[in-house]
Backbone bond lengths (Angstrom), bond angles and torsions (degrees), N, CA, C in turn:
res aa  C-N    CA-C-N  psi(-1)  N-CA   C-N-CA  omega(-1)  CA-C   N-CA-C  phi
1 X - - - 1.430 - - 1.526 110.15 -
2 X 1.367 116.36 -22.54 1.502 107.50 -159.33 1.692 83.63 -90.69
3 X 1.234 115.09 -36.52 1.166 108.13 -176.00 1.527 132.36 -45.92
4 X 1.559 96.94 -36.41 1.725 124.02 169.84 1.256 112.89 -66.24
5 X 1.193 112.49 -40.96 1.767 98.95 -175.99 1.382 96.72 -83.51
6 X 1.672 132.77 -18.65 1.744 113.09 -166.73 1.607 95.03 -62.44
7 X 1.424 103.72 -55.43 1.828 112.00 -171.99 1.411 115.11 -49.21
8 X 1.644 122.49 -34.61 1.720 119.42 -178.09 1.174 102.87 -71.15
9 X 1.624 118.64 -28.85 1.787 119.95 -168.40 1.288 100.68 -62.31
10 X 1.561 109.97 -44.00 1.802 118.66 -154.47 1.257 90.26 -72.03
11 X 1.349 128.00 -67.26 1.421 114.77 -175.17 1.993 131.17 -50.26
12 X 1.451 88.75 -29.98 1.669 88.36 -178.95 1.995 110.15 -73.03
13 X 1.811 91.10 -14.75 1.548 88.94 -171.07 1.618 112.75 -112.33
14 X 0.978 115.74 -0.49 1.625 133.14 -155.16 1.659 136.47 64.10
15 X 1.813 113.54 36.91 0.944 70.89 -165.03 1.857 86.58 -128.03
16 X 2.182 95.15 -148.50 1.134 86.06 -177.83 1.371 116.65 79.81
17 X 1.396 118.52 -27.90 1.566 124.88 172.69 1.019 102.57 104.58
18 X 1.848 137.47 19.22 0.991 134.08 -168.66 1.973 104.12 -106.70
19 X 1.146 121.50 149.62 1.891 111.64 -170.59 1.327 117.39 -74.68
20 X 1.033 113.77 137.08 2.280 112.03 -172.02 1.507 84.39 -55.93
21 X 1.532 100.16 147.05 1.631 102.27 163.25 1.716 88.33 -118.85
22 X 1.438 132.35 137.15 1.276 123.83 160.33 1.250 134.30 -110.44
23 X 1.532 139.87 115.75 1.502 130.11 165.57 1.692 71.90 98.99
24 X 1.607 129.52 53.69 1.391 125.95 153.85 1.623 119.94 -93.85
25 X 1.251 135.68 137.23 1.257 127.91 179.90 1.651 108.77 -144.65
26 X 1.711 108.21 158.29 1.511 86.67 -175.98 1.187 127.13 -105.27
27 X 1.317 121.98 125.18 1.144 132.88 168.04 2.076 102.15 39.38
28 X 1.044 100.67 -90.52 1.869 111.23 -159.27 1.937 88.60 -69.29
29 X 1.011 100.68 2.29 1.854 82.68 167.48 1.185 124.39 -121.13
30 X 1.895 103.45 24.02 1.299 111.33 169.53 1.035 129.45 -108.63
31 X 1.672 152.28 119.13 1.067 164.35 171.31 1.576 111.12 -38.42
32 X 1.231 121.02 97.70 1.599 143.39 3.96 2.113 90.16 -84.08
33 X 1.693 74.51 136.96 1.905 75.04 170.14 1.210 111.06 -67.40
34 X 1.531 99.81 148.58 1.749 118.97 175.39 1.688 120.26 -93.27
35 X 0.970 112.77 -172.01 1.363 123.02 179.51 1.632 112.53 -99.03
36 X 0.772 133.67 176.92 1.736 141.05 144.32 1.447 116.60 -121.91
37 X 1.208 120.50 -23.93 1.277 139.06 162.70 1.789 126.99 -85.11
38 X 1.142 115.86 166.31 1.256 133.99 144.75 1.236 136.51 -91.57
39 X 0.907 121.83 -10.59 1.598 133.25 166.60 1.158 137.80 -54.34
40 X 1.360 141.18 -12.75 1.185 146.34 150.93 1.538 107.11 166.86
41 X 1.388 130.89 79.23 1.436 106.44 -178.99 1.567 150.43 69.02
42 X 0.785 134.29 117.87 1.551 122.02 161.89 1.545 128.09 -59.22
43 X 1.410 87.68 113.34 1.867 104.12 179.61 1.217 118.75 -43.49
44 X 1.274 114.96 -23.93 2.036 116.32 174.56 1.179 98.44 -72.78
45 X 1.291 132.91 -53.26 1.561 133.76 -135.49 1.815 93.70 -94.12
46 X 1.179 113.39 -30.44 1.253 121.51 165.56 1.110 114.22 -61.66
47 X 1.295 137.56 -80.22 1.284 143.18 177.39 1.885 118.29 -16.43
48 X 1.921 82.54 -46.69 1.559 86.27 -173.05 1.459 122.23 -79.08
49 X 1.406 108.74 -27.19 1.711 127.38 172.74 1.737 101.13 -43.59
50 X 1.603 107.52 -51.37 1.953 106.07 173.30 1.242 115.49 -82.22
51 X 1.107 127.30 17.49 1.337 119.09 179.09 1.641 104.36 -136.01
52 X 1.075 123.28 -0.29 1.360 134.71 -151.03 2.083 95.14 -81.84
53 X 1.561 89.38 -59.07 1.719 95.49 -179.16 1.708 110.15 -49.80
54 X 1.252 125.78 -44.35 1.719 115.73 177.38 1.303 98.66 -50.11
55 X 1.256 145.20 -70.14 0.981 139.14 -154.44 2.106 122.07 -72.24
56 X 1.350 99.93 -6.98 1.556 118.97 162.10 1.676 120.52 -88.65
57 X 1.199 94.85 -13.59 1.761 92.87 -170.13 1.421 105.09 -109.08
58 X 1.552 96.11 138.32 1.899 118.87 -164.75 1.279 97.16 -85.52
């Protein structure tokens, strides 16, 4: 783990010889969340598609 955050730091900051990435975020914390997979969707965005109509109807 420590290892994972040294490499996300280097990249979010440039260093180490690693390339600036800027305004990076992951995947499920982007508006509309994404996938990382192929497998069927994201389980949030799903969830909300069946639940979405209760919350539309007067």
């Amino acid at each position: 783990m420590k290892t994972q955050k040294t490499t996300i730091r280097d990249f979010l900051f440039g260093e180490n010889s690693r390339e600036k990435v800027d305004a990076w975020l992951p995947r499920w914390m982007k508006f509309p969340a994404e996938s990382y997979t192929t497998r069927g969707g994201f389980r949030t965005a799903d969830q909300w598609a069946r639940v979405q109509p209760l919350f539309m109807a007067e």
